[in-house]
C-alpha positions in Angstrom: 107.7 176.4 104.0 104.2 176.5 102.5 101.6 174.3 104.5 100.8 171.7 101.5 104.5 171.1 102.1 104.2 170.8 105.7 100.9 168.5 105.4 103.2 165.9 103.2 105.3 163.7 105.7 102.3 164.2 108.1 99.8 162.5 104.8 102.7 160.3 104.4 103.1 159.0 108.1 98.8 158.1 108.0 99.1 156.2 104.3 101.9 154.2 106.1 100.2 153.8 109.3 97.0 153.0 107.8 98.7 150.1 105.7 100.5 148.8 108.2 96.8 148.2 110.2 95.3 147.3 107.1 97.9 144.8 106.3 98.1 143.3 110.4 94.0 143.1 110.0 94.1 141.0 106.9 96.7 139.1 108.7 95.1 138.0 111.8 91.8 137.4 109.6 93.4 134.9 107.2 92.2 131.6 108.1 94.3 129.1 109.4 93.7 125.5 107.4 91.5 122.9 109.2 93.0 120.1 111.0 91.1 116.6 110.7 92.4 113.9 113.4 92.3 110.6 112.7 92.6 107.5 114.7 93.1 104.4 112.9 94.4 101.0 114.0 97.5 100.1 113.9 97.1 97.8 111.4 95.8 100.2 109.1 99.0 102.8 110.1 100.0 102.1 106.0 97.5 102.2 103.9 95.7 105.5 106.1 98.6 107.3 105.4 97.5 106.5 101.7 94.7 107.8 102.0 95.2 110.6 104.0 98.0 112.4 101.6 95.3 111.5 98.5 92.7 113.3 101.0 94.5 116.2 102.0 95.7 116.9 97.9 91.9 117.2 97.4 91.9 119.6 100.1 93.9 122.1 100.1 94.4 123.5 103.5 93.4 120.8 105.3 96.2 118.2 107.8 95.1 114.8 108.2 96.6 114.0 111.4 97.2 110.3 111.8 97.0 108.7 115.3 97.6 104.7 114.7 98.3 102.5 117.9 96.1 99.4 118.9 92.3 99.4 118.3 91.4 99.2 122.3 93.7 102.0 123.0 92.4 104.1 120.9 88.6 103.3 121.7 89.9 104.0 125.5 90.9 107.4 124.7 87.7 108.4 122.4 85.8 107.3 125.6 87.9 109.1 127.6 87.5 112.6 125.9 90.3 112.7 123.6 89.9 114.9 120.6 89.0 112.9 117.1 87.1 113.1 114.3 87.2 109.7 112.2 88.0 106.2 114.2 88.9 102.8 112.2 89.1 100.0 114.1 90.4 96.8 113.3 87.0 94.8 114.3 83.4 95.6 115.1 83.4 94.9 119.1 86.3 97.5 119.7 83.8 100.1 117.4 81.1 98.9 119.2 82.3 99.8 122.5 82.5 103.8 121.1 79.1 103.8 119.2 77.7 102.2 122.4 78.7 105.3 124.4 76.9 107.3 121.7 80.4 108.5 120.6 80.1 107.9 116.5 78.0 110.1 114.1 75.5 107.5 112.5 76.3 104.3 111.9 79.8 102.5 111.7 80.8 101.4 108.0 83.1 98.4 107.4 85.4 99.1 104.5 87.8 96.4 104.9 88.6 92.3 106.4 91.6 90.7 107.5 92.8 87.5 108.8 95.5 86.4 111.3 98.6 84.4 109.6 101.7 83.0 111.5 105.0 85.1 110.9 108.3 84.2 111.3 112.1 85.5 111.3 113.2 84.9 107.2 113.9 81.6 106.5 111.8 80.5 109.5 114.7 79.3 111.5 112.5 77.5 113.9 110.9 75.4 111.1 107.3 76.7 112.3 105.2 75.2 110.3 101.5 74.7 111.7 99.7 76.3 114.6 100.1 73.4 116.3 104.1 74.0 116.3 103.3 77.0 118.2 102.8 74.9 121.2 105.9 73.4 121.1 108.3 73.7 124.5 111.0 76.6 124.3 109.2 78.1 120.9 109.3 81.8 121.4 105.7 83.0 120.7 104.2 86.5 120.7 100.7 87.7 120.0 98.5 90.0 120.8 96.5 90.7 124.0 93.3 89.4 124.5 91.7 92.6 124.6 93.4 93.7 121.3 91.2 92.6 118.2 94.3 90.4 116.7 94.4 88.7 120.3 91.0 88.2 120.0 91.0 87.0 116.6 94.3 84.8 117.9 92.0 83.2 121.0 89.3 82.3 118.2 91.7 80.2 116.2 93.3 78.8 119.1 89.7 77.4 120.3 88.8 76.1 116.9 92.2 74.4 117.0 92.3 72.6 119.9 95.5 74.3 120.6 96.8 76.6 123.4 99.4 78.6 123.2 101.9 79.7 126.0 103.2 82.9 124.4 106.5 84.7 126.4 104.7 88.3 125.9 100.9 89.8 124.6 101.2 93.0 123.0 99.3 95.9 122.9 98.8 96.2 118.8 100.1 93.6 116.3 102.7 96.1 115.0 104.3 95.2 118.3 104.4 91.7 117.6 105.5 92.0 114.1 108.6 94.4 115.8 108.9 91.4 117.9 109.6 88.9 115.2 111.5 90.8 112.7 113.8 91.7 115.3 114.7 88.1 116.3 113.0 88.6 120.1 110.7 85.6 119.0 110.5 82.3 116.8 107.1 83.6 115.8 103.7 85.6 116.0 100.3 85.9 115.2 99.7 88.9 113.3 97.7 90.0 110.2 98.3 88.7 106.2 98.6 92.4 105.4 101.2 93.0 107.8 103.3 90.0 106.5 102.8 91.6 102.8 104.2 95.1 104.6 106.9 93.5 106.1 108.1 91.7 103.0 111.5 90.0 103.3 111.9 90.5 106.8 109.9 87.8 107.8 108.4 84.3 106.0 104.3 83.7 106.3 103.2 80.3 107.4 100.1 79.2 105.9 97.0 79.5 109.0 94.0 77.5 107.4 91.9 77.9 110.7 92.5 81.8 110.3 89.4 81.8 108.1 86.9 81.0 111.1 88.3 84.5 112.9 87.9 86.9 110.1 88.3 90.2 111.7 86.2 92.8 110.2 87.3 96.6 109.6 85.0 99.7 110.7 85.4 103.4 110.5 83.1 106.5 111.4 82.7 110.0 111.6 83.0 110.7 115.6 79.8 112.8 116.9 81.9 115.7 118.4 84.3 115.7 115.5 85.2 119.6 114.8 84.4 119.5 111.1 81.6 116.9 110.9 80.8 117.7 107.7 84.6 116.9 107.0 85.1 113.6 108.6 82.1 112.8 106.9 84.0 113.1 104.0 87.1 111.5 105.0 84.8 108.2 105.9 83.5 108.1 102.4 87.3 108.8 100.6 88.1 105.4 103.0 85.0 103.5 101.5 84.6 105.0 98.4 86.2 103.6 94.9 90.0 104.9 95.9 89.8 103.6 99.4 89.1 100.2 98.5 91.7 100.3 95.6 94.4 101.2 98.2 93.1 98.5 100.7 93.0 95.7 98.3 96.6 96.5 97.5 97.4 96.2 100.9 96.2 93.3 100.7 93.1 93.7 102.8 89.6 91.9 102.0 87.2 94.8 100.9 83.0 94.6 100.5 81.7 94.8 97.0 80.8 98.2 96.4 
């Protein structure tokens, strides 16, 4: 056997070696897409998600991943460390308790309003049809907790009222109360307009006139240790800028004038 024959499977054996490394190196270097983690009220669970799937189409690669749960909760786990990169809240004291901790990248822009309304089970069985029937002995009534910016907005209205209520549980976010009342656990609950519109048939509105003296105004920011900030940066503005406000006004949220 001549040698250039012999040198062939050993030539051979390298080329496929050295593609084999070649091919594991471009492997390993290929960059993985960025994750941007969001935290966003619970009330804003919906229309987030809006956003977010618009967001990540105009960047490819990148995961909008959506935490929604009550405003306070959330705050308590930016201040206690927990990885995030926007936060929305669903009024300015709950923000206010982050950017106080010097936990928000500039300042906090609100994007968005809402106001408290009275749900009921459809066809408001219980003939609710005032605040003031809210007060009523053996009325089932849920809201949210004091700490919780729709419990706060709740207290607000109660105080302008004159009325006090005596509700049989305070949730945690007012997607539990609205779970509350669609599922027949309660004659009624104070929750947001915009989660009535959501719920649609499931429940009926009452009209809440002295909802306008709590109007509950919407936040978000860019979180100072936020992985990309140059990315949640940009995720604030998609939320405030021209698309943002067109998905939030058909949500049924107030939104500032450009």
């Amino acid at each position: 056997m001549s040698a250039a024959r012999r040198r062939a499977p050993v030539a051979a054996a390298l080329t496929a070696l050295l593609a084999g490394l070649i091919a594991g190196c471009g492997a390993a270097a290929a960059p993985d897409g960025d994750t941007l983690t969001v935290f966003a009220a619970a009330s804003l669970q919906e229309v987030f998600t809006e956003v977010a799937e618009d967001f990540e189409r105009d960047h490819p690669g990148v995961d909008v991943a959506l935490s929604s749960a009550g405003s306070a909760d959330l705050a308590t786990q930016v201040l206690e460390g927990a990885p995030a990169d926007v936060f929305a809240s669903a009024d300015e004291a709950t923000m206010a308790r982050v950017a106080g901790a010097g936990l928000v990248a500039g300042e906090p822009e609100v994007f968005a309003t809402n106001v408290l309304t009275v749900a009921t089970p459809a066809g408001n069985p219980a003939g609710v049809t005032s605040l003031a029937d809210l007060a009523r002995p053996g009325l089932a009534v849920v809201v949210c907790a004091p700490q919780v910016p729709c419990g706060a907005a709740a207290r607000r209205v109660q105080e302008a009222a004159g009325v006090a209520l005596t509700p049989v549980s305070e949730e945690s976010s007012v997607t539990d109360v609205l779970g509350k009342v669609t599922t027949g656990q309660a004659d009624a609950g104070l929750v947001y307009a915009t989660d009535v519109a959501r719920a649609g048939d499931a429940v009926t509105a009452v009209p809440l006139p002295e909802a306008a003296g709590a109007v509950n105004t919407c936040p978000v920011a860019a979180l100072r240790d936020a992985a990309d900030p140059a990315l949640a940066a940009e995720f604030v503005e998609a939320v405030t800028g021209e698309a943002g406000r067109a998905a939030l006004a058909a949500a049924g949220f107030g939104v500032p004038a450009a």
